[in-house]
PQR file of N, CA, C, O and H, with PARSE charges and radii, in Angstrom:
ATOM      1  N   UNK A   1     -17.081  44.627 -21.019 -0.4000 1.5000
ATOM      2  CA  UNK A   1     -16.766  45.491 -19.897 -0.0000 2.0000
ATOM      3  C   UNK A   1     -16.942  46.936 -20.314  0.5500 1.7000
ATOM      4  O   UNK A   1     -16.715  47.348 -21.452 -0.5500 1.4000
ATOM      5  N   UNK A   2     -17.367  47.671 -19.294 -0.4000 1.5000
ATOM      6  CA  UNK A   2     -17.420  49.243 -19.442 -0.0000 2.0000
ATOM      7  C   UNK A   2     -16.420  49.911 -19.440  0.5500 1.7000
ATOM      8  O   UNK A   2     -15.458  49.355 -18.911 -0.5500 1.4000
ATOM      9  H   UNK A   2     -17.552  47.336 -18.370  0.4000 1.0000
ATOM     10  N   UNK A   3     -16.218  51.104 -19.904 -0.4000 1.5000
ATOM     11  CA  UNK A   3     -14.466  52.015 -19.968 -0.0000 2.0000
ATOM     12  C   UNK A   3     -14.206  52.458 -18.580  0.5500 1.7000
ATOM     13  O   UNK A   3     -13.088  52.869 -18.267 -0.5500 1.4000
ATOM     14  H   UNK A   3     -16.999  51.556 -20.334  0.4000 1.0000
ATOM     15  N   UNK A   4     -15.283  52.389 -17.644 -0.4000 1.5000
ATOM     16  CA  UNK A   4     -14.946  52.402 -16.447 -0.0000 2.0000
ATOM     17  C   UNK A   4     -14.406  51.145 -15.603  0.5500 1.7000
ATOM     18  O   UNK A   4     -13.514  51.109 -14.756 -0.5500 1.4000
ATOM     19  H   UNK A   4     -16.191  52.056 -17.898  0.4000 1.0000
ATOM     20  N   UNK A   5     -14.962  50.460 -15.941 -0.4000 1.5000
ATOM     21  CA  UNK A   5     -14.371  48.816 -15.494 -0.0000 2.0000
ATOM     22  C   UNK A   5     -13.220  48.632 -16.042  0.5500 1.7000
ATOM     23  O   UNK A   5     -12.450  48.054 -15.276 -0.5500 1.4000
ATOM     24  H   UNK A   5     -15.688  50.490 -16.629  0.4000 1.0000
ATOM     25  N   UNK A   6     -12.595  48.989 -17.475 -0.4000 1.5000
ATOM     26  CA  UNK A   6     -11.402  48.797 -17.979 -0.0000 2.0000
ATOM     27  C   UNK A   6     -10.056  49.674 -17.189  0.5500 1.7000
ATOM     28  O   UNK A   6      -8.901  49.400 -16.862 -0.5500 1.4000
ATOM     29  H   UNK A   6     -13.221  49.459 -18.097  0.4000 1.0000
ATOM     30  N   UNK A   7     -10.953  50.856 -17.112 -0.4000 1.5000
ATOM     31  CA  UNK A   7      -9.989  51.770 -16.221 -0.0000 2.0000
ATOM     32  C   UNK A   7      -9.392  51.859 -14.639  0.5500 1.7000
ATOM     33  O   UNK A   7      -8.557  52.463 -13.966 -0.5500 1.4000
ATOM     34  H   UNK A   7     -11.891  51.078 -17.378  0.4000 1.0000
ATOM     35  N   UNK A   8     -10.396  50.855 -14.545 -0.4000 1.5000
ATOM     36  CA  UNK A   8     -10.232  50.761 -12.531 -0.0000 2.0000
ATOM     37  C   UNK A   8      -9.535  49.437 -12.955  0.5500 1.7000
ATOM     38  O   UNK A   8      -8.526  49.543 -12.258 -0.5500 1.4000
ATOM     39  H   UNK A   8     -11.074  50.365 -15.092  0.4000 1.0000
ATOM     40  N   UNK A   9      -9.372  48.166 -13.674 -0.4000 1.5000
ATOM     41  CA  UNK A   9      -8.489  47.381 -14.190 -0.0000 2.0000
ATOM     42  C   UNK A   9      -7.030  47.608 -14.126  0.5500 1.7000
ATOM     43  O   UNK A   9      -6.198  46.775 -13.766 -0.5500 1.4000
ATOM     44  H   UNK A   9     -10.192  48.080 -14.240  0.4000 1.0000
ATOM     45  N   UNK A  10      -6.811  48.771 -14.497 -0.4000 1.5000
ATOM     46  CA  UNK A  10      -5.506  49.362 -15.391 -0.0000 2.0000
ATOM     47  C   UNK A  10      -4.987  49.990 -14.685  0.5500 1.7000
ATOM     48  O   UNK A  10      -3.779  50.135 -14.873 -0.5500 1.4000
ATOM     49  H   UNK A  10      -7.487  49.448 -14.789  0.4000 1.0000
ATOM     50  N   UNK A  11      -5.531  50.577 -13.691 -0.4000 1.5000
ATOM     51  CA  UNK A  11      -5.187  51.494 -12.383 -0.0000 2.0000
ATOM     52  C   UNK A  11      -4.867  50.507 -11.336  0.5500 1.7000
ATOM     53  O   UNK A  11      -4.163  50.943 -10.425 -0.5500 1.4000
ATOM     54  H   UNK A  11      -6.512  50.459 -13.538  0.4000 1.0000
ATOM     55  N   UNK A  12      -5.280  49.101 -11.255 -0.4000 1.5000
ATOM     56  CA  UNK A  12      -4.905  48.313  -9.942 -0.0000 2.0000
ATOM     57  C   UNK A  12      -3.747  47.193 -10.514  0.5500 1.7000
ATOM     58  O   UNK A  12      -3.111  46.373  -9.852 -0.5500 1.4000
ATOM     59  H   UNK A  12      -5.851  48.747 -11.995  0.4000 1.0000
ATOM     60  N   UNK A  13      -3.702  47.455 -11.977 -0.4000 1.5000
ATOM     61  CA  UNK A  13      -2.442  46.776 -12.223 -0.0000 2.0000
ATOM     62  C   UNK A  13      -1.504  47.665 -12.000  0.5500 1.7000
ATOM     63  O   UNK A  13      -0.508  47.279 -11.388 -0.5500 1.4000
ATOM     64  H   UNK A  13      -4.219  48.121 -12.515  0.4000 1.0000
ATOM     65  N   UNK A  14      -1.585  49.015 -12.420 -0.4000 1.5000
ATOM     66  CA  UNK A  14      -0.445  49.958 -12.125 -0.0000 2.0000
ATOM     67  C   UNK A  14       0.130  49.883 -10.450  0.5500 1.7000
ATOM     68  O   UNK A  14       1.259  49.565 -10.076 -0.5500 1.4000
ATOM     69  H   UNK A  14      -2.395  49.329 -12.917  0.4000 1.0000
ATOM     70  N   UNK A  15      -0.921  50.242  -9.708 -0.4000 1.5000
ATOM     71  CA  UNK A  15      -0.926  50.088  -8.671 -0.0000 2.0000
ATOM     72  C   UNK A  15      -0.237  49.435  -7.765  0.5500 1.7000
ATOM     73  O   UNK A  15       0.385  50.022  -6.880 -0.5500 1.4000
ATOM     74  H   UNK A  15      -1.838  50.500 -10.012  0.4000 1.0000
ATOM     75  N   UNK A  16      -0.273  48.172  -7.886 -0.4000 1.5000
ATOM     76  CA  UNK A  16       0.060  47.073  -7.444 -0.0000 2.0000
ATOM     77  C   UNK A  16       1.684  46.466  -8.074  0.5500 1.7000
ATOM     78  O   UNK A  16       2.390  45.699  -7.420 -0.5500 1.4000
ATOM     79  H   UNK A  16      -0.779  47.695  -8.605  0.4000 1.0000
ATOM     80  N   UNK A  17       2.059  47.014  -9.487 -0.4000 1.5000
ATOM     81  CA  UNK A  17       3.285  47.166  -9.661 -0.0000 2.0000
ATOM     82  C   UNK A  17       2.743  45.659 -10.747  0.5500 1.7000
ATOM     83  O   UNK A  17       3.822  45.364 -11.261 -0.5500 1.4000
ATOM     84  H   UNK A  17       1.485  47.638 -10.018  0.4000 1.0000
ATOM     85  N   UNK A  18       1.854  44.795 -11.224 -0.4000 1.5000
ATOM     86  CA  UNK A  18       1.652  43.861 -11.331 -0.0000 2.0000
ATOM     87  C   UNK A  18       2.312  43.549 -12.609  0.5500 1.7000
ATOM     88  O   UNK A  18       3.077  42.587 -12.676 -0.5500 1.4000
ATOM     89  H   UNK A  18       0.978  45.035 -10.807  0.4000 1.0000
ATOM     90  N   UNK A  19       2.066  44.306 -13.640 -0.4000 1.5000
ATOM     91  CA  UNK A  19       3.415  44.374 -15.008 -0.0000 2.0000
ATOM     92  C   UNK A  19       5.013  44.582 -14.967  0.5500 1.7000
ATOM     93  O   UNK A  19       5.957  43.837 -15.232 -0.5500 1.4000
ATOM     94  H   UNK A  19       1.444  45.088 -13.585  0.4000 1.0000
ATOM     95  N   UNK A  20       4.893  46.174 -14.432 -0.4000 1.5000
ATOM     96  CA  UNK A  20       5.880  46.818 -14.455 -0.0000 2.0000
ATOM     97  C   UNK A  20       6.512  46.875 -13.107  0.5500 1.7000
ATOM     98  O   UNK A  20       6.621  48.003 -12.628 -0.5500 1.4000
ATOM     99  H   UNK A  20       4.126  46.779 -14.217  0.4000 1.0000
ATOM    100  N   UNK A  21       7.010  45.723 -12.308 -0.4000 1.5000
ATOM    101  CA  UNK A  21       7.846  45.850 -11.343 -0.0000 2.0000
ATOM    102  C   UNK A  21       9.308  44.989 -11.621  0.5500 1.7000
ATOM    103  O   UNK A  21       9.837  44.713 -12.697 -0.5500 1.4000
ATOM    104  H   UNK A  21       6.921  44.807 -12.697  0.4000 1.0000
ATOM    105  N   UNK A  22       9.774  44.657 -10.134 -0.4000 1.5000
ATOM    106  CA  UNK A  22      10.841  43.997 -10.184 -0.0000 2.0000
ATOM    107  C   UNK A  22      11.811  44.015 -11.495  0.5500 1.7000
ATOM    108  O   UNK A  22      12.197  45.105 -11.917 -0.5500 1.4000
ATOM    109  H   UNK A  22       9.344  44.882  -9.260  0.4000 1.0000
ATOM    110  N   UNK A  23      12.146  42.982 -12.042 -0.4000 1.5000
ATOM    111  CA  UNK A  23      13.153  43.156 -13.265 -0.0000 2.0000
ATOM    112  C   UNK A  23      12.368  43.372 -14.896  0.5500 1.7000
ATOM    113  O   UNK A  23      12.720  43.026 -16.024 -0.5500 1.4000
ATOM    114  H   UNK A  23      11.832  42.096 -11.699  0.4000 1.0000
ATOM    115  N   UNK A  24      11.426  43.947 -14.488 -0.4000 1.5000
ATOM    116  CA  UNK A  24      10.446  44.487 -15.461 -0.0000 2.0000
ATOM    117  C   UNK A  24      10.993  45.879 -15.989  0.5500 1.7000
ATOM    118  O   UNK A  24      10.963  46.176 -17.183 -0.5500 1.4000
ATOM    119  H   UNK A  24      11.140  44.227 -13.572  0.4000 1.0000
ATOM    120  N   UNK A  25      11.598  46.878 -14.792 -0.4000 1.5000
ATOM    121  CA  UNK A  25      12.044  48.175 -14.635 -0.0000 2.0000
ATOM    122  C   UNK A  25      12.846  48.289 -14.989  0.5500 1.7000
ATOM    123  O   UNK A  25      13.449  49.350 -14.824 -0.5500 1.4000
ATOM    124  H   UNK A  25      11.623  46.636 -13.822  0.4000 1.0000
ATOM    125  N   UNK A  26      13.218  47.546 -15.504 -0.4000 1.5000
ATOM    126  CA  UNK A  26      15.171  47.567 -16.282 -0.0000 2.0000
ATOM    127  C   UNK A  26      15.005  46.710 -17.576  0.5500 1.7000
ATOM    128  O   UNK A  26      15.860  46.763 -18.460 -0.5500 1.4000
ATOM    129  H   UNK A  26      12.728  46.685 -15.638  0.4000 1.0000
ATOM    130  N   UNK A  27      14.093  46.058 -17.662 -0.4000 1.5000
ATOM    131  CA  UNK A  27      14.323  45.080 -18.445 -0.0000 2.0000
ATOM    132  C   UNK A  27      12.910  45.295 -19.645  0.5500 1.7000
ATOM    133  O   UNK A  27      13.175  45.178 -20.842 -0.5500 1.4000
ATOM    134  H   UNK A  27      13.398  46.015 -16.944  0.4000 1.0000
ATOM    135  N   UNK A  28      12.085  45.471 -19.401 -0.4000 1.5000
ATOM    136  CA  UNK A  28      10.993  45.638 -19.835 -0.0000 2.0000
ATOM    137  C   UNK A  28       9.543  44.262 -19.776  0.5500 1.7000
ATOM    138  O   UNK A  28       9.723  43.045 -19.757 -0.5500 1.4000
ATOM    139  H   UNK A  28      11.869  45.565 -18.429  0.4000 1.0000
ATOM    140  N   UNK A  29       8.553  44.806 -19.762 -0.4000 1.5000
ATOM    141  CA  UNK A  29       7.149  43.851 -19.661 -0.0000 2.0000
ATOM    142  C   UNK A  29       7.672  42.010 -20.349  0.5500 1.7000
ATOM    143  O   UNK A  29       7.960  41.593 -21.471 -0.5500 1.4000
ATOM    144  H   UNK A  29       8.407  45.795 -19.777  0.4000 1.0000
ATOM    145  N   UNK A  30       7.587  41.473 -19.206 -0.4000 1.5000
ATOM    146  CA  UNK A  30       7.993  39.904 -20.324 -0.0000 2.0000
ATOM    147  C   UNK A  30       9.518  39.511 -19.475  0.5500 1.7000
ATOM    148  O   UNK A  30      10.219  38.543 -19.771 -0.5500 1.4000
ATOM    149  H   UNK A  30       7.353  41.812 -18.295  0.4000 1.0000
ATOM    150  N   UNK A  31       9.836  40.542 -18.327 -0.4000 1.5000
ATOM    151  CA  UNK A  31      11.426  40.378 -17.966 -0.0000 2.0000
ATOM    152  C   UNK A  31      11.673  38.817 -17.816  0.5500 1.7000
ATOM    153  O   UNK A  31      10.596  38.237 -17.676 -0.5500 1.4000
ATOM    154  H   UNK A  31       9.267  41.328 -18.087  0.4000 1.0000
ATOM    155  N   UNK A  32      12.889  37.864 -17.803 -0.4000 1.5000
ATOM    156  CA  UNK A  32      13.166  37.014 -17.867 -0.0000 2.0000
ATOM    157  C   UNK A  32      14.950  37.107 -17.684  0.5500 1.7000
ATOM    158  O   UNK A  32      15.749  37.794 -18.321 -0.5500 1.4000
ATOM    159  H   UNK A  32      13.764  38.335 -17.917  0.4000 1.0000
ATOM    160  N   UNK A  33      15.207  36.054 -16.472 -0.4000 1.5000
ATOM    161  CA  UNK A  33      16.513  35.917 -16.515 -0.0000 2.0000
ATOM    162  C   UNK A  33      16.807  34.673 -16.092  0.5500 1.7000
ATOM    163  O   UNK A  33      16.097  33.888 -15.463 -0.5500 1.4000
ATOM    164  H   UNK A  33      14.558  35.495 -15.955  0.4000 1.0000
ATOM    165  N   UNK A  34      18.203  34.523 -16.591 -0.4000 1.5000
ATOM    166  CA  UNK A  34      18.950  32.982 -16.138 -0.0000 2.0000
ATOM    167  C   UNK A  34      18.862  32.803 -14.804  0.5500 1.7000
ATOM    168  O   UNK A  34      18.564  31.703 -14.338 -0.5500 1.4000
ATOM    169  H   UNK A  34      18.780  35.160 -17.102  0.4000 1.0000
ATOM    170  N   UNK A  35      19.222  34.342 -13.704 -0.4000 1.5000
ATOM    171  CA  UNK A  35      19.272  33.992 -12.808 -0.0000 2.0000
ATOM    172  C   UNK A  35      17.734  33.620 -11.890  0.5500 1.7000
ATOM    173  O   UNK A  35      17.778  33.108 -10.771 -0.5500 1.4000
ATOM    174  H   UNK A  35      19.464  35.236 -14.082  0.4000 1.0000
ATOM    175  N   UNK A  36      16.573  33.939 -12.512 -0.4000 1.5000
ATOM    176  CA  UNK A  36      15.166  34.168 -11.798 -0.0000 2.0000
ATOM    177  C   UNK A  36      15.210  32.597 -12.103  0.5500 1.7000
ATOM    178  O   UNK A  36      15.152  31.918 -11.078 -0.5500 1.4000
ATOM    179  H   UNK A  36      16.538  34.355 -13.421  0.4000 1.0000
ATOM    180  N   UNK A  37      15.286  31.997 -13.107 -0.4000 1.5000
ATOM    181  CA  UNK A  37      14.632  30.838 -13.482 -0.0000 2.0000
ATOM    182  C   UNK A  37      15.402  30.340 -12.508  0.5500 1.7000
ATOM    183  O   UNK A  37      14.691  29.811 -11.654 -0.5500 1.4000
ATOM    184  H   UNK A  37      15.334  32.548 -13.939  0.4000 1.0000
ATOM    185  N   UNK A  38      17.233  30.237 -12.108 -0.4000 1.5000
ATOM    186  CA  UNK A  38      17.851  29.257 -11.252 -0.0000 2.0000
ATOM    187  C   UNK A  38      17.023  29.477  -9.852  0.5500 1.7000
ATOM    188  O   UNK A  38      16.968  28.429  -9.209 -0.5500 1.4000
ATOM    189  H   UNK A  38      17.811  30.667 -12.802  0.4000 1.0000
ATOM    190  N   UNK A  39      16.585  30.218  -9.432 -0.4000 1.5000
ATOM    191  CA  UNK A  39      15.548  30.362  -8.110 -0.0000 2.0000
ATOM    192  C   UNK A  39      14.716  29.629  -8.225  0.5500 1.7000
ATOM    193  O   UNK A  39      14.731  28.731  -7.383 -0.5500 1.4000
ATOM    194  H   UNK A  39      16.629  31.070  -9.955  0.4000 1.0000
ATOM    195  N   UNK A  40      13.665  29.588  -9.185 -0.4000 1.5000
ATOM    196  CA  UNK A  40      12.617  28.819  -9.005 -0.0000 2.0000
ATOM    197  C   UNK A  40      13.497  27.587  -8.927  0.5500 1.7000
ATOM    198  O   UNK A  40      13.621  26.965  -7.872 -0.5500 1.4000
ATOM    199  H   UNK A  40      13.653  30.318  -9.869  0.4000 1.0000
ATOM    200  N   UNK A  41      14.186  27.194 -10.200 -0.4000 1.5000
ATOM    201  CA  UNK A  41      14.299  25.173  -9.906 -0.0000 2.0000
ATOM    202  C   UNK A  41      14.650  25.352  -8.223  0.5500 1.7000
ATOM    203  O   UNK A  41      14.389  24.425  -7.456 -0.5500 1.4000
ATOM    204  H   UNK A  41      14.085  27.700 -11.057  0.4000 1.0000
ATOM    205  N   UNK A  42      15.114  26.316  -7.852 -0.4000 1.5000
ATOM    206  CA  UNK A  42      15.991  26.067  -6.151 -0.0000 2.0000
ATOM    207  C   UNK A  42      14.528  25.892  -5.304  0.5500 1.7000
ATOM    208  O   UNK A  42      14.346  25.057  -4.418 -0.5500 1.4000
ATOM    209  H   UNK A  42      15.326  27.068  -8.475  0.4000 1.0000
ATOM    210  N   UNK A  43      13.674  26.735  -5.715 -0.4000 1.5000
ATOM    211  CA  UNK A  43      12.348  26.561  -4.690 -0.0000 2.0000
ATOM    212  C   UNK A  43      11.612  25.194  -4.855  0.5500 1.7000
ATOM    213  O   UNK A  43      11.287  24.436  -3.942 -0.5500 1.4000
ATOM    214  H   UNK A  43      13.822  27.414  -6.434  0.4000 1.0000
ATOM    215  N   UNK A  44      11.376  24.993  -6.426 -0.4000 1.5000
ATOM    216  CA  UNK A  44      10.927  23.756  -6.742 -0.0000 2.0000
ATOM    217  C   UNK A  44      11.549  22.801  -6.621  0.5500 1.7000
ATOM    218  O   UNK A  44      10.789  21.886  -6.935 -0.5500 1.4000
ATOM    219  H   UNK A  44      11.640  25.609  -7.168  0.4000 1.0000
ATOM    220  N   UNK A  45      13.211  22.100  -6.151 -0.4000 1.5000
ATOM    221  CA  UNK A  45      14.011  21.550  -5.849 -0.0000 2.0000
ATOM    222  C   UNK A  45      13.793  21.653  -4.633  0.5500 1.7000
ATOM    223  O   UNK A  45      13.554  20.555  -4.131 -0.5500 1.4000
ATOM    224  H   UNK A  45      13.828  22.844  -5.895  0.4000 1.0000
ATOM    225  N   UNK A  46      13.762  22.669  -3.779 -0.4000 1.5000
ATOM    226  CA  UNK A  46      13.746  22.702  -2.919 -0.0000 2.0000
ATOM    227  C   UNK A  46      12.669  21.475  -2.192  0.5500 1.7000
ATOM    228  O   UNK A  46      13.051  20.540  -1.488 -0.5500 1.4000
ATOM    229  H   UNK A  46      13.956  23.561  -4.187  0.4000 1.0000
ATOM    230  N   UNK A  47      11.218  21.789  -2.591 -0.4000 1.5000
ATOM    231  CA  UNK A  47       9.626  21.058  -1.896 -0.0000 2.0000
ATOM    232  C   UNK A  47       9.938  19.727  -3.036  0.5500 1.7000
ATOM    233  O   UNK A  47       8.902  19.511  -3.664 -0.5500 1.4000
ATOM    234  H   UNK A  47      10.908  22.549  -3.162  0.4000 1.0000
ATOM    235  N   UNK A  48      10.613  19.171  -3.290 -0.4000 1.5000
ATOM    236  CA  UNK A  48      11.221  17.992  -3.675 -0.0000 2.0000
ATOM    237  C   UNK A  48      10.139  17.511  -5.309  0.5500 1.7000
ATOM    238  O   UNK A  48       9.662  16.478  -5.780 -0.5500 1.4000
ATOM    239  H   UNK A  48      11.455  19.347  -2.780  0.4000 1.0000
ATOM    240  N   UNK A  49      10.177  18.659  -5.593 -0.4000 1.5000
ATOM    241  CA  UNK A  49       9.419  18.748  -7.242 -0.0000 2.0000
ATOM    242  C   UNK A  49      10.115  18.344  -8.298  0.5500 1.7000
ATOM    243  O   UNK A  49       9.567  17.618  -9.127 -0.5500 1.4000
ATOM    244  H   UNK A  49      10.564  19.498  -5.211  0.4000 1.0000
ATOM    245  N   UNK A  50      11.288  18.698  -8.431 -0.4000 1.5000
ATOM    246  CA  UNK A  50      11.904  18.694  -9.583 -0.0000 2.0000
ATOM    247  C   UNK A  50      13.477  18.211  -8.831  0.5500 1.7000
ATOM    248  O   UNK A  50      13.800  18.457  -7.669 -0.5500 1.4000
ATOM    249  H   UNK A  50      11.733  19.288  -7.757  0.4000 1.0000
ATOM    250  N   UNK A  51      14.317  17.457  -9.878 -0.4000 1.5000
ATOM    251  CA  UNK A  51      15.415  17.434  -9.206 -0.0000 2.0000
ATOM    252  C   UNK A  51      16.689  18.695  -9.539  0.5500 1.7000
ATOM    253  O   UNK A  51      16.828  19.301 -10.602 -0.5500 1.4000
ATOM    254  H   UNK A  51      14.054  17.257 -10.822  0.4000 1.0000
ATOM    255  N   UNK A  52      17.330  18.813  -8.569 -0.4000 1.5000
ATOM    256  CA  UNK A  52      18.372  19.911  -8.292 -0.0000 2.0000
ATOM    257  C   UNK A  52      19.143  19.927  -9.958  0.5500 1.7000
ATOM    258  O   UNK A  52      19.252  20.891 -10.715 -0.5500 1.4000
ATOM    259  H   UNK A  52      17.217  18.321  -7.706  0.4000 1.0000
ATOM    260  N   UNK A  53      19.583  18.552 -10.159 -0.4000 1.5000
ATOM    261  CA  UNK A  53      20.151  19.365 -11.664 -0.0000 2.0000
ATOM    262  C   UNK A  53      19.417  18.803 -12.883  0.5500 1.7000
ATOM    263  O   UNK A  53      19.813  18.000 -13.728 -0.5500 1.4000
ATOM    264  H   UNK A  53      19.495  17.768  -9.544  0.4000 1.0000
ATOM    265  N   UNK A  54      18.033  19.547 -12.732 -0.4000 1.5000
ATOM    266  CA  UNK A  54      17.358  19.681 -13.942 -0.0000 2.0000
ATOM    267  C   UNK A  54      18.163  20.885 -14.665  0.5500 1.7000
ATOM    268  O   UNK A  54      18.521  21.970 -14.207 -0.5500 1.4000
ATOM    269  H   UNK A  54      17.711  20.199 -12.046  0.4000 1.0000
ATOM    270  N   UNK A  55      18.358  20.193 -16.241 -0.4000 1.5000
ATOM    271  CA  UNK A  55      18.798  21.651 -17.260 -0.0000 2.0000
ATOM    272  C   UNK A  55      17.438  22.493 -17.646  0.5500 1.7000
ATOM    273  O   UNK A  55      16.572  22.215 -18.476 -0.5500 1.4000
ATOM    274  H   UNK A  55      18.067  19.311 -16.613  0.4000 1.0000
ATOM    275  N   UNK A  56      17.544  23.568 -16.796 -0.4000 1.5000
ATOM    276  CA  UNK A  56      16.125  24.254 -17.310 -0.0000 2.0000
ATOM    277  C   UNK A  56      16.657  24.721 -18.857  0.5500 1.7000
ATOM    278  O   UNK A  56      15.980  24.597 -19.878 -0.5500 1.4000
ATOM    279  H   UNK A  56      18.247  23.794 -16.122  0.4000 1.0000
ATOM    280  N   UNK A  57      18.245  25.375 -18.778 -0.4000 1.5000
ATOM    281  CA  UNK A  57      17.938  25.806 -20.358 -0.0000 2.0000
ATOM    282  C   UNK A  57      17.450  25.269 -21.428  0.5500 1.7000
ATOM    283  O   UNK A  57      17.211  25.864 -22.479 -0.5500 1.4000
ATOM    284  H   UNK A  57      18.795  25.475 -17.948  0.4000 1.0000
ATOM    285  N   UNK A  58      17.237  23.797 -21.134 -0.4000 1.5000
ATOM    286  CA  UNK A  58      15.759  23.310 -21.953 -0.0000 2.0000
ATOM    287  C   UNK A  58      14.622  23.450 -22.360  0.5500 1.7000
ATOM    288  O   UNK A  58      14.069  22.836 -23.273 -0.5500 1.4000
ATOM    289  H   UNK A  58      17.431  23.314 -20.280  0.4000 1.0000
ATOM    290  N   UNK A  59      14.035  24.637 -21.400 -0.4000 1.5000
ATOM    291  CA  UNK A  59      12.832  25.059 -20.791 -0.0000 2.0000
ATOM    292  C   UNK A  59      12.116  26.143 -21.004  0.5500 1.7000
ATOM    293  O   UNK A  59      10.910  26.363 -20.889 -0.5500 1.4000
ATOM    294  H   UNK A  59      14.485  25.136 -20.659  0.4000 1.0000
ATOM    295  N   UNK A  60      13.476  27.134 -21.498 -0.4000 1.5000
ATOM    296  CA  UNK A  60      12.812  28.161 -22.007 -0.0000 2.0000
ATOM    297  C   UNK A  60      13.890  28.898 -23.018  0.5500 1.7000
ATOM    298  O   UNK A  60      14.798  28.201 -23.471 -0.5500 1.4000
ATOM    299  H   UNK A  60      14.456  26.956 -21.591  0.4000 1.0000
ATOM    300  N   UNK A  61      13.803  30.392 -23.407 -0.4000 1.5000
ATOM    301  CA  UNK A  61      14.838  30.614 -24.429 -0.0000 2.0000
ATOM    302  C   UNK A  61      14.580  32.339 -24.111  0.5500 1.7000
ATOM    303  O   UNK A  61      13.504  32.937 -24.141 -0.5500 1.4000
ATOM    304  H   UNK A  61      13.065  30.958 -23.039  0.4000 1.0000
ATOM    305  N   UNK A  62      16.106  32.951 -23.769 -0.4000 1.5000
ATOM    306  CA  UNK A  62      15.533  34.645 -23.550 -0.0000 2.0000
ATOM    307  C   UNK A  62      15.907  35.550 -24.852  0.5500 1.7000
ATOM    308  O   UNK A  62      16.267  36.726 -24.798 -0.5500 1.4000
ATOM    309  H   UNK A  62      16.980  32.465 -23.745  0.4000 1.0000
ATOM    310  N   UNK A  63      15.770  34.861 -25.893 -0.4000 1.5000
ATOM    311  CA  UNK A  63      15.657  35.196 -26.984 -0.0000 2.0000
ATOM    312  C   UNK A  63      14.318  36.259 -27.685  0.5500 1.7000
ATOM    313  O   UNK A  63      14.290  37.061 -28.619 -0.5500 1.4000
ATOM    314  H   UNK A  63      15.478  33.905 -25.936  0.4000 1.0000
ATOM    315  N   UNK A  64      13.456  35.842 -26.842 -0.4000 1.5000
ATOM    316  CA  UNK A  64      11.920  36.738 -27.229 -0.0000 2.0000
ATOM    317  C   UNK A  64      11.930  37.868 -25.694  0.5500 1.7000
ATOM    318  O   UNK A  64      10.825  38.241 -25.300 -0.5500 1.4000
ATOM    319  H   UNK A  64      13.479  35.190 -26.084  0.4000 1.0000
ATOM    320  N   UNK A  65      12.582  38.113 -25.296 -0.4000 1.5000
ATOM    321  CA  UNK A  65      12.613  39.014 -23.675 -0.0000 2.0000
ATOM    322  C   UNK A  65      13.739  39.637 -23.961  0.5500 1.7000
ATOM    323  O   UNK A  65      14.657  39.629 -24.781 -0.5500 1.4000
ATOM    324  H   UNK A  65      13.479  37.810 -25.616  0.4000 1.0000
ATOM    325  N   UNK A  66      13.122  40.537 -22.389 -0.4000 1.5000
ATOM    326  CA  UNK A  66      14.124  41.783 -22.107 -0.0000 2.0000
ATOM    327  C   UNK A  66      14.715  42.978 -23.181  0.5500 1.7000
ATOM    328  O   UNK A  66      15.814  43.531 -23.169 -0.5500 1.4000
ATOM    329  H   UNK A  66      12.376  40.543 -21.723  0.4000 1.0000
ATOM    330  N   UNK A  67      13.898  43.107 -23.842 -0.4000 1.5000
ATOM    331  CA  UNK A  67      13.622  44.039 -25.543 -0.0000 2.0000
ATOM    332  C   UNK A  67      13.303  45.490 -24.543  0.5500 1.7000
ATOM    333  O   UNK A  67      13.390  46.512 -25.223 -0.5500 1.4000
ATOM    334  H   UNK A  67      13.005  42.657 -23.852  0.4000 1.0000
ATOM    335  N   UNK A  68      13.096  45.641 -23.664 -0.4000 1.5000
ATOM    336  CA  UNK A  68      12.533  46.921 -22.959 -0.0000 2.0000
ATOM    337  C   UNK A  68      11.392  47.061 -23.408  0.5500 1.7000
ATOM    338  O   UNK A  68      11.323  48.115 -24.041 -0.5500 1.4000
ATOM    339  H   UNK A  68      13.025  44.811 -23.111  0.4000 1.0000
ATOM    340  N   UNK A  69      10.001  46.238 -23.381 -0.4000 1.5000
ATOM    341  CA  UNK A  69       9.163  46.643 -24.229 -0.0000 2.0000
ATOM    342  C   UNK A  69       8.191  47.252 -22.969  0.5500 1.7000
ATOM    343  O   UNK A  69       8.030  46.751 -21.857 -0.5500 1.4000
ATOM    344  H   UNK A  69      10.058  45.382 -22.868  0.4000 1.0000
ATOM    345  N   UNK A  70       7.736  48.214 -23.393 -0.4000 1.5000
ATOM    346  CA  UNK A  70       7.016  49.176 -22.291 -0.0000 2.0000
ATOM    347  C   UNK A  70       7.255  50.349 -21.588  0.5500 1.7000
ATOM    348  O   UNK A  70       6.565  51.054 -20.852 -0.5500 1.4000
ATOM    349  H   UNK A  70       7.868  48.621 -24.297  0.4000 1.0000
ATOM    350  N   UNK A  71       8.712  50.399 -22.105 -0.4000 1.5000
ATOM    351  CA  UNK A  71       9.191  51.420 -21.470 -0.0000 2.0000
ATOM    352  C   UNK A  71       9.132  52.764 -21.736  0.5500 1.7000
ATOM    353  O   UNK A  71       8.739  53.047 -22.868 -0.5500 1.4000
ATOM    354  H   UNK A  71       9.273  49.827 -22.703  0.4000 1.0000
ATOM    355  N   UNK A  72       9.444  53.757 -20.932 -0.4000 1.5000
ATOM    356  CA  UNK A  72       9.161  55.166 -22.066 -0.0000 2.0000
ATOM    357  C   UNK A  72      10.738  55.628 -22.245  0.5500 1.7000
ATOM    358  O   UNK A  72      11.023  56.587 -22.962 -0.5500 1.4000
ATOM    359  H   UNK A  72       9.763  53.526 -20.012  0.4000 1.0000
TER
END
């Protein structure tokens, strides 16, 4: 890719909030919470994917997140 192609890249991620939004802004690039993950099983519970008391804390670990990384 060209430094112009990289740059119109980098500008429509900014843009668009696509890194750095939602609990990204407090939390930093990588955000992750107990409570985001209980939403999804609720959505995916919900369309009859997964059952209601799956233990996600199986699933993942916020041990590597929410470091603020990105922030200034």
């Amino acid at each position: 890719m060209t430094d112009d192609v990289i740059a119109y890249g980098i500008a429509a991620l900014k843009k668009h909030g696509v890194v750095d939004s939602g609990e990204a802004k407090t939390l930093g690039i990588g955000a992750m919470t107990d409570a985001r993950w209980k939403e999804f099983l609720a959505t995916m519970a919900g369309i009859g994917l997964y059952p209601r008391d799956l233990d996600l804390t199986k699933a993942y670990t916020l041990a590597f997140v929410n470091r603020k990384v990105g922030m200034k």
